[in-house]
Each structure stands twice: as structure tokens, then as C-alpha cells.
Phi, psi and omega in degrees: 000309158308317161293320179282343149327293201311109132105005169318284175265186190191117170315106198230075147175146134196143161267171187188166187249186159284176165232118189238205175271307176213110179284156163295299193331149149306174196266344162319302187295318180312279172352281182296002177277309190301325218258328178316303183298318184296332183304307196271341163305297141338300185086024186259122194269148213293016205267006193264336173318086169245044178218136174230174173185147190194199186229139164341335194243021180266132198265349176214134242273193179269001195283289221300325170302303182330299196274342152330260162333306188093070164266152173271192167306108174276143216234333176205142186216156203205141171233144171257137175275180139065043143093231177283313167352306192304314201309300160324304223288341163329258194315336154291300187329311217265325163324313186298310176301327152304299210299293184271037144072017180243021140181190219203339155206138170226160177230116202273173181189166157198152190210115180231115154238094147305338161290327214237002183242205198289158199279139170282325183269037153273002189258075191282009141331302171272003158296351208284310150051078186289134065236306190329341165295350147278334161237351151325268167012301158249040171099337174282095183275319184224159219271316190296338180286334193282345192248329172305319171300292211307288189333314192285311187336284193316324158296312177300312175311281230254350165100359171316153174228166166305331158312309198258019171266353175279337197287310204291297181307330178264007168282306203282355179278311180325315199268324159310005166269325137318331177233133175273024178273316183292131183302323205226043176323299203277352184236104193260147150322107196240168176285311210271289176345317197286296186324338162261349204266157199290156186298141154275301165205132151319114023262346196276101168310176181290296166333310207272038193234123172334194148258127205251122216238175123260149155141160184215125176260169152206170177242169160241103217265180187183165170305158132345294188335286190282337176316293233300319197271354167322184172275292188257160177293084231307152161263114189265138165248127253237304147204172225216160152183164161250184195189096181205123178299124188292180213018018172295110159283356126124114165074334187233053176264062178288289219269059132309234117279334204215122188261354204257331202247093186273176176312329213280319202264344168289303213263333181303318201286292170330306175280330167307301162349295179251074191223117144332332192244176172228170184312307178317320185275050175225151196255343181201154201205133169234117166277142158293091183252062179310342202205136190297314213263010175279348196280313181314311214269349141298315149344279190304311168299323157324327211071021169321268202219195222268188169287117190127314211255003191273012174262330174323312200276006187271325200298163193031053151076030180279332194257004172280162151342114186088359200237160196291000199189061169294132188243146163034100223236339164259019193061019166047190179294339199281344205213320188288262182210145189274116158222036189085343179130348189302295196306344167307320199275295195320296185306344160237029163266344167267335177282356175267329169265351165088041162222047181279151154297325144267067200290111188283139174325109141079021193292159205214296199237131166231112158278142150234152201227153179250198207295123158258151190085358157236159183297115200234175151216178179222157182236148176225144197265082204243147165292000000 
């Protein structure tokens, strides 16, 4: 399977919505704008769809989008679990389904409104759940306290500071001052901002947080073949993979053997496996960043460098424009838009046709990547 995966297919559309605080729209309508645009993006029309894939937590299914769009007989349909975890794995889910021939265009999507709808972790009643019957209780409340325990670990182990969680935010800050797309185009980011600004959990400030968006991206995968006859200039999606560890407990990976070595380090040892290329070859990469401090403990899981070593590697401007590893390159979740993760694939499906807004030179190879600390996956991208 893997081998008929490698360059089979190819990302030839993606859409979008604005990214606000607060949309009018239902997250259905957003959906279908987005899934519209890639379409058209494309050139493809929407009665030729027949595969969708999206995630567990999308309030809207594929019956209404089909009929929305005016899509034809769908033939494969897919949901993704764990969240952000998910995102890459859409576009593997529907790359597979190309490839062997059980549909012929597919649209992978997220439709969110989270700026503007109910917060999910005030209702801890309905957290109880194991693993949560163990850390509601005491206080781990919201997904930012949970990553705030891996972070304090990670400091005490490896000696990171807070310094080199600024570095992650002002790369994706950087690049949102860049794209007029990004919720936070007009508004830049100093060391001293970060550095005052209020705690959400300790150690992780209001910077090191996502953003709470509306908004819906989606892509258009098709064969290599049908790709050639697109509209835009194809992205092969080159290789895929998911990841879930054993005794991985999901956001709460405390009592494991190793709590620092994530889902992340699972799905890399796959993709790399069946990929032509390495950590070395890749010219640009959107890590997934709900949290500054997941991008260090990505670094590491990927094989940027060793274990230990992902805050070092933040330092002098390694993850900007020009630096040995440009990240989030459309301003990720921290600065761009929160959309589960989705806007990372979009964003690096524009640096591979050279029309990113931080456009890295001569970009060739994209890893992009989902949620660590949930069960996840990735993709590597080539032009």
C-alpha cells in the first residue's frame, strides 16, 4: 500500500473562508464556501466528487455537504478521531482511496466556529471519562493545563526556557504580519509583550495559545494522472502516515515510560520509512502548533535533531524566513487561524506552487504535520 501511496496522488485545489473571531455563517455554510473554492480552484466541478473525509468533531456530515455542492454519487467517505490529531490523516484517508481506485476526486474540509461558539472545556461533567477521571479532578481542565504539565517536564529535563517558547510564537507571529489572511496580519509581537502578558497555565502565557477562529478550509485530492490536466499546479502527496503509541493516553501521556516521546515520534518512523527523502531534505514545514511547546517536542519526534535538543534548535532564527527550518509559514494556529489544523496543509500546499505570502525559495519538499499529544498524523509533500 505504501508503495502505490508515493506520488499517486495530488493535492490540485484548496479553499477557504475569512478567518474571524466571529462569522455569521453556520459552520455548514462555511463548509460548503470552502469546499466550493478548492473546487474551483481546481477547475473541477462539484457533480465529479465522489469521496469526502473530514474529522469526528465536524458538526457537518457528508450527506448535507453532497447535497449542498450538488456532488454526485459518493462512492467513499471518511471520518477522522482525536481532533487536530486528524488533520493530515483526511488527506491520507482520501489519497488511499484514490490510489486503489475506490473514487476519482475527493474533498477533505474543517468548518469551525470556535470564536464565536461554546467554549468545549467548561463543561467538566462531561469530561469524567478515563484518562480524565484522573486529571479533571485535579485541576487539568482544559487541553492548555495538560500540555502546560508536558512543558514544565520538558524544562526541568532539558533546561528550555521560556525565551525558547517565544521563539516558536514570533516565528508564526512573524509570518502572520505577512499574510492578510491571518486574524493577526496587523499585529506584531515583541519579547516584552510576550514576556508580560497573562498566564493561561503556567508556564504557557496567552501567546503560547492558539487562536479561537470561524472559519473552513478544504483541499482536492485527484490521481497524479488527472492531476497533469488540472487547473493549478499539482502537490504529490508524497507520503502519509498516522501514529498512535502504545500506552499512549492522549494529551495526558503522564504514566507511560517516556511522557516526552509522543504520537509524533510513531508517525515519523512510518513516514519517513516510505519517503524518498529525510528530515535534512525538507525545505519547509507546517508543525502543528495549538501550543508553543508542542512544536519543540515535534522537532524532535520528526528528527530535526535529537531528543533534547528541540529548544536549542529554535535559537537564532532557525524556524523564520531564511532560517534552517521555516515553520508555519501562513502563521499556523498561533497567529493564522485555530482550524484544527487544517490551514497547515493549505499553507503548505501554497508553498510548493510559490505562492505563499512567506514564500520560501525554490520550497520543493513540505513535511506538515497534526496535533502531538493526541493520537496523529502527517504528510510530506513534494512539488
Amino acid at each position: 500500500m505504501a508503495a502505490t501511496l508515493k506520488d499517486a496522488t495530488a493535492i490540485v485545489g484548496i479553499g477557504q473562508t475569512p478567518f474571524a473571531r466571529h462569522l455569521p455563517e453556520s459552520e455548514k455554510a462555511l463548509a460548503c464556501r470552502a469546499i466550493l473554492a478548492a473546487l474551483a480552484d481546481a477547475g473541477i466541478a462539484p457533480s465529479e466528487v465522489d469521496a469526502f473525509a473530514s474529522y469526528t468533531m465536524e458538526e457537518t456530515d457528508e450527506v448535507e455537504v453532497a447535497k449542498s455542492i450538488g456532488a454526485g454519487d459518493v462512492t467513499f467517505f471518511s471520518k477522522v478521531g482525536y481532533g487536530g490529531g486528524g488533520s493530515c490523516a483526511t488527506v491520507a484517508h482520501l489519497a488511499a482511496a484514490v490510489a486503489t481506485g475506490q473514487a476519482t476526486v475527493g474533498v477533505a474540509w474543517r468548518s469551525r466556529k470556535r470564536g464565536s461558539g461554546p467554549r468545549p472545556w467548561t463543561d467538566t461533567a462531561v469530561q469524567l471519562p478515563t484518562p480524565g477521571q484522573w486529571t479533571r479532578p485535579f485541576g487539568l481542565l482544559r487541553p492548555a493545563d495538560e500540555i502546560a504539565m508536558l512543558a514544565r517536564r520538558y524544562m526541568h529535563e532539558y533546561g528550555a526556557t521560556r525565551d525558547h517558547l517565544f521563539n516558536v510564537a514570533m516565528a508564526c507571529r512573524n509570518r502572520a504580519n505577512e499574510n492578510p489572511a491571518a486574524i493577526m496580519y496587523d499585529r506584531p509581537l515583541t519579547r516584552e509583550m510576550y514576556m508580560t502578558s497573562r498566564m493561561i497555565s503556567e508556564p504557557l502565557c496567552l501567546f503560547d495559545n492558539c487562536l479561537e477562529t470561524d472559519g473552513a478550509l478544504a483541499c482536492v485530492i485527484v490521481s497524479a494522472e488527472r492531476a497533469r490536466d488540472c487547473r493549478q499546479r499539482p502537490v504529490y502527496v508524497h507520503s502519509v502516515a498516522q501514529g498512535l503509541p502504545a500506552q499512549h493516553h492522549g494529551m495526558v501521556n503522564y504514566w507511560n515510560d517516556d511522557p516526552l516521546t509522543g504520537p509524533a515520534w510513531t508517525a515519523a518512523r512510518h513516514l519517513w520509512k516510505h519517503a524518498d527523502f529525510g528530515p535534512q531534505d525538507i525545505d519547509v514545514a507546517q508543525i502543528y502548533d495549538a501550543f508553543t511547546p508542542l512544536i519543540l517536542l515535534s522537532l524532535e519526534g520528526y528528527g530535526f535533531c535529537a531528543r533534547g535538543e528541540g529548544a536549542a534548535y529554535t535559537e537564532g532564527g532557525a524556524l523564520e524566513t531564511g532560517g534552517r527550518l521555516p515553520i508555519n509559514t501562513g502563521g499556523g494556529g498561533l497567529s493564522e487561524a485555530y482550524v484544527h489544523g487544517f490551514n497547515l496543509i493549505n499553507e503548505g500546499v501554497k508553498q510548493l506552487r510559490g505562492s505563499s505570502t512567506a514564500q520560501v525559495p525554490g520550497a520543493a519538499t513540505c513535511l506538515v504535520t497534526a496535533g502531538e499529544g493526541v493520537p496523529t498524523s502527517a504528510l510530506l509533500l513534494r512539488a
